[in-house]
Every structure is written in structure tokens, then in C-alpha cells.
C-alpha positions in Angstrom: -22.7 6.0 11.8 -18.6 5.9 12.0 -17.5 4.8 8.7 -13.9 3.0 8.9 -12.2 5.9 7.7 -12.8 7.8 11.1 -11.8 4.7 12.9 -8.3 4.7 11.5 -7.8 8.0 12.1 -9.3 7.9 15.7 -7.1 5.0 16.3 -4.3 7.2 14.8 -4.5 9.9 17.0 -5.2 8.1 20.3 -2.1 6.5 20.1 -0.1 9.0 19.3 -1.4 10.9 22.4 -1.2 7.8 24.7 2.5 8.2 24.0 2.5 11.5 24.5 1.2 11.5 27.7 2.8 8.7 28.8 6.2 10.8 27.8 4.6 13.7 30.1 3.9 11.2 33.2 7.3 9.3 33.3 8.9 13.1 33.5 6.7 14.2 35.9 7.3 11.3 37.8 11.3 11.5 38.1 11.2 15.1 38.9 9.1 14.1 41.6 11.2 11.1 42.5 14.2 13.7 42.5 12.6 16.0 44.7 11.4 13.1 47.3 15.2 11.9 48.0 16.0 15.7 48.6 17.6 16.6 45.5 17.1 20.4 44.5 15.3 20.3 40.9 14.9 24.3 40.7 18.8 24.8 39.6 17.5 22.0 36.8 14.7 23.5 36.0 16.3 27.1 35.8 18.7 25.3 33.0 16.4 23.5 31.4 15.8 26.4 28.9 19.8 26.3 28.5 19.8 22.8 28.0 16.7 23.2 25.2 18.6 25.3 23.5 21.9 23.2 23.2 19.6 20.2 22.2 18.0 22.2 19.8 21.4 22.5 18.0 22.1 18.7 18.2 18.5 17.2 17.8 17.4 19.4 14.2 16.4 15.6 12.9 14.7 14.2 15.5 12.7 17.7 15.9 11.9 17.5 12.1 10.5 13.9 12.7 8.5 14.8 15.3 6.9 17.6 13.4 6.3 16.4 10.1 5.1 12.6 11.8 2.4 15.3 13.9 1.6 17.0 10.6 1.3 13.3 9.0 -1.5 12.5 11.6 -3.2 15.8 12.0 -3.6 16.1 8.4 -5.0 13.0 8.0 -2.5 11.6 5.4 -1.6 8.4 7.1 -3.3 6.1 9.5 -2.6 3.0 10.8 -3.9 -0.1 8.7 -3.3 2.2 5.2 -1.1 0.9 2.3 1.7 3.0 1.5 3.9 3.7 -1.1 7.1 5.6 0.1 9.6 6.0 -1.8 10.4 2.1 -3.0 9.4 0.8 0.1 5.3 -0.6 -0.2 3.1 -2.0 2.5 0.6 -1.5 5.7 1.6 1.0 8.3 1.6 -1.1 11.7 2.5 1.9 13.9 3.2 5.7 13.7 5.0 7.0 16.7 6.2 10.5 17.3 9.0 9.9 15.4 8.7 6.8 13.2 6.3 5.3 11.0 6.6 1.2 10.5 5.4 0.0 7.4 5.3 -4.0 7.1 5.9 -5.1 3.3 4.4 -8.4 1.8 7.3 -10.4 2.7 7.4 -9.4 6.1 10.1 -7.2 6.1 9.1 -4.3 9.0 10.6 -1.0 7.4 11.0 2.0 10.0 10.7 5.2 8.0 11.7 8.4 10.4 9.1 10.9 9.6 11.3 13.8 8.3 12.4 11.7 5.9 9.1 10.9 4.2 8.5 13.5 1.7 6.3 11.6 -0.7 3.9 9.5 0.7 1.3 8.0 -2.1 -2.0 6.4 0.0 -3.7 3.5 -1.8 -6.2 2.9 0.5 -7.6 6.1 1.1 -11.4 6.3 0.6 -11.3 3.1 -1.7 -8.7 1.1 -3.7 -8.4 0.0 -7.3 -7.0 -2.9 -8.6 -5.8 -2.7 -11.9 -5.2 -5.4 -14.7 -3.7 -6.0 -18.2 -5.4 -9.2 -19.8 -3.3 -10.7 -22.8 -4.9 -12.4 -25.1 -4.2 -14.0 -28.1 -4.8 -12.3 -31.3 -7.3 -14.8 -32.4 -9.9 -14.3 -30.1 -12.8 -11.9 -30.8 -12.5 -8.4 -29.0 -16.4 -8.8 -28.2 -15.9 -12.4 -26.9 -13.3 -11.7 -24.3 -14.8 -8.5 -23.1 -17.9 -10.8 -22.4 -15.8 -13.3 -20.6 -14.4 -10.9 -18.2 -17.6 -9.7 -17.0 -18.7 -13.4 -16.7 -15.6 -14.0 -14.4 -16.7 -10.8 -12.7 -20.1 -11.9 -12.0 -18.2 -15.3 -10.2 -16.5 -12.7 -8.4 -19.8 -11.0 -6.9 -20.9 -14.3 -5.8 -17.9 -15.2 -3.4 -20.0 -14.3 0.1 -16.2 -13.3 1.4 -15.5 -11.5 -1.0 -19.4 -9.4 -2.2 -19.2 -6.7 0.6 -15.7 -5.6 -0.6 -16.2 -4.5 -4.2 -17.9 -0.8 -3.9 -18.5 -0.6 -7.8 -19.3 -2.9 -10.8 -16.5 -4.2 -13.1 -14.9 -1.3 -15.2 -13.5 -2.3 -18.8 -11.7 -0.2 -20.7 -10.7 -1.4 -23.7 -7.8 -2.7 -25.6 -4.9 -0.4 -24.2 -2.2 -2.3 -26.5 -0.9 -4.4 -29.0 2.3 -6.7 -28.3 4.4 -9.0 -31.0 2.0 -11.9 -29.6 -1.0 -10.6 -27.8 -3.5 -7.3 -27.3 -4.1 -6.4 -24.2 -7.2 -5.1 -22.3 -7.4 -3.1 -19.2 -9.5 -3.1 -16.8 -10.0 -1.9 -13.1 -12.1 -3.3 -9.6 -13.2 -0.4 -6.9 -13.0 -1.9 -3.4 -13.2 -0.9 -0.1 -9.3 0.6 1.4 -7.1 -2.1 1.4 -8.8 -5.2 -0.2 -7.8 -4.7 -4.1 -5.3 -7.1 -4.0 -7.3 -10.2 -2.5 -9.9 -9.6 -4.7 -7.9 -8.9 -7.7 -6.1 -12.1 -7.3 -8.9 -14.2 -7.2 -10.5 -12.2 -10.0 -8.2 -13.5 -12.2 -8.8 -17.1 -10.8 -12.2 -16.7 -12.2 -10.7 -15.3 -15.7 -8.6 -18.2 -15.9 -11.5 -20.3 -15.5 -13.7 -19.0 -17.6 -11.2 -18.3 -20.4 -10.6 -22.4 -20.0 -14.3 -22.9 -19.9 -14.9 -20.5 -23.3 -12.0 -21.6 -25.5 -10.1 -18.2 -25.2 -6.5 -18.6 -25.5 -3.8 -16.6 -23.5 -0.8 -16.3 -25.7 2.9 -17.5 -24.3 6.2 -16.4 -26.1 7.1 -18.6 -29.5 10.5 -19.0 -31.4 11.0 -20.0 -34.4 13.7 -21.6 -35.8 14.9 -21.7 -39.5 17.1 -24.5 -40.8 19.1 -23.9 -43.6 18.7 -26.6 -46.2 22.8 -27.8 -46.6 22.1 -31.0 -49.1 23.0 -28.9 -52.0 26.2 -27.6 -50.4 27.3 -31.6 -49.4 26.7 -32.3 -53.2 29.3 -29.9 -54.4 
């Protein structure tokens, strides 16, 4: 069976060829063109190794893109549908030419990122994804207690039908991570299938905020307090 991983990449690949041989045709078909309405194309096909060479000289960059964007597909580091992290640019990659890659951020911004120019790509969806939280909690609340009630909202999570088939691995807690001047915090992470961390990690904490409501566990909010200096005896004197 052809998991979705192969997909992507087969998806990947066939597009990059369809442009390639799309690229091939259209020349094949003006050279032809050329020679049909009688114009000689062997003097321009004797220079064309001249004219490669003065090219090569002027085009370094968009040879560089072309390579590394080939190298970016054969090595099966990017495909089409992954989330990306390049550079401080974040979001799906919608298309990977020979020369470009488009990445498409939450707010809709398309970013076109010429391949020689990506030199650190970091996947997040490759093989699975992992949403990560940091709970705060007031220091009130029992460790134990809390702990508990982020299982239970995970449980809720497992239930949504939507929602079931995209979480590959059960609830991971790992403690408190910190202490802050009005809360501890605990850490915890959700496995799910390439891509789908952050749906499911938003409405996991839908479910924490409604079972913290439901179990009396308080999430703390920044306080101030304010001293007033008691002046009466000054007025006296």
C-alpha cells in the first residue's frame, strides 16, 4: 500500500518533470518552426555551445537554483503539501519549480524562495508532526490534579470522529518544565500525522479549557499590586 509520504514525493517529481519536458517540447518545437519558414538553424546550433558558455558567465544564480531546487526533490527533502521553516519565513509549500519553491504562510502571504538561496530548510511534517504546549497554571492547583485533567481533555480529543484518525500516538506529559512569578508550567506534546499538529493542537486546548472550567483548576493572569502610603500623619504635622 502507498502511504502518503510516497504520494508527495511522487506528486513532487512528476511535476517537476512535466515542466521539464514541457521546457524540452516548446524548444523542439521553435527549432522546428525555424527550420519550416527556411531559416538555417545549423549556424545556431554550431553556436549554441558559444552561447552556453557566455550564459554560463551571466546565469551562475539561476544555474545554482536549478541545481540545488533538483537536489531538494531528489533527495527527498521537500515536497509539495510539507510545512516549512526557512529562514523566518513558515508555511505549506504550494509549488516547487525548477527554480522556485512557493511557500504560502497562515495569512496568506505566497513567499517565493529561489532555491539557491535556501540553505536551511527545517521540515515539520515529515514522517509525523508534534504539537507542542506549555500549560500555566496557578500555583494552587495540585500537580497530580492537573496532570489528570489534561489526559481527560485528551481523551475528548480522541473522541472528535474528525479529528481520531490524525493523532498517531497517545498524549505525552512531561512534567513541570518551569516555574514563573505567577504560574508553573507543564509541557506536554501530541504526535499526528504530517501537517495536522496545529488543528488538533488548537482544539486540544479547547478541551483543556473546558475541563479546567469543569474541575475548578485555575489559569493564573498577571496581578499588580499597589501600595498606598498612609499620609494622615504627615497632614497632622
Amino acid at each position: 500500500m502507498v502511504n502518503g509520504e510516497e504520494i508527495k514525493r511522487t506528486n513532487t517529481l512528476m511535476r517537476l518533470l512535466r515542466q521539464t519536458v514541457l521546457v524540452i517540447i516548446w524548444v523542439t518545437i521553435g527549432l522546428m518552426m525555424l527550420k519550416n519558414i527556411g531559416f538555417d538553424i545549423a549556424p545556431f546550433l554550431a553556436s549554441a555551445g558559444v552561447l552556453s558558455l557566455a550564459l554560463g558567465f551571466g546565469a551562475q544564480n539561476l544555474v545554482r537554483d536549478v541545481i540545488s531546487g533538483l537536489f531538494l526533490i531528489l533527495e527527498n527533502q521537500v515536497r509539495v503539501g510539507d510545512t516549512l521553516m526557512v529562514g523566518e519565513v513558515m508555511g505549506v509549500v504550494e509549488r516547487i519549480s525548477m527554480r522556485t519553491t512557493s511557500v504560502r504562510d497562515v495569512r496568506g502571504i505566497l513567499h517565493i524562495l529561489p532555491n539557491g538561496g535556501i540553505d536551511k530548510v527545517s521540515n515539520m511534517s515529515y514522517g509525523w508532526s508534534g504539537y507542542v504546549f506549555d500549560i500555566r497554571v496557578d500555583y494552587k492547583n495540585d500537580t497530580e490534579d492537573v496532570i489528570k485533567a489534561l489526559f481527560d481533555a485528551g481523551e475528548l480529543l480522541r473522541k472528535e470522529p474528525h479529528l481520531r484518525a490524525k493523532i498517531i500516538a497517545p498524549l505525552e506529559i512531561f512534567g513541570v518544565d518551569q516555574f514563573t512569578d505567577s504560574a508553573y508550567v507543564i509541557k506536554g506534546r501530541i504526535k499526528t500525522i504530517p501537517g495536522a499538529h496545529m488543528e488538533v493542537g488548537r482544539n486540544y486546548l479547547g478541551f483543556v479549557k473546558k475541563v479546567f472550567d469543569e474541575q475548578g483548576i485555575k489559569i493564573p493572569f498577571a496581578q499588580t499590586s499597589v501600595y498606598i502610603e498612609d499620609s494622615k500623619k504627615e497632614r497632622q504635622n
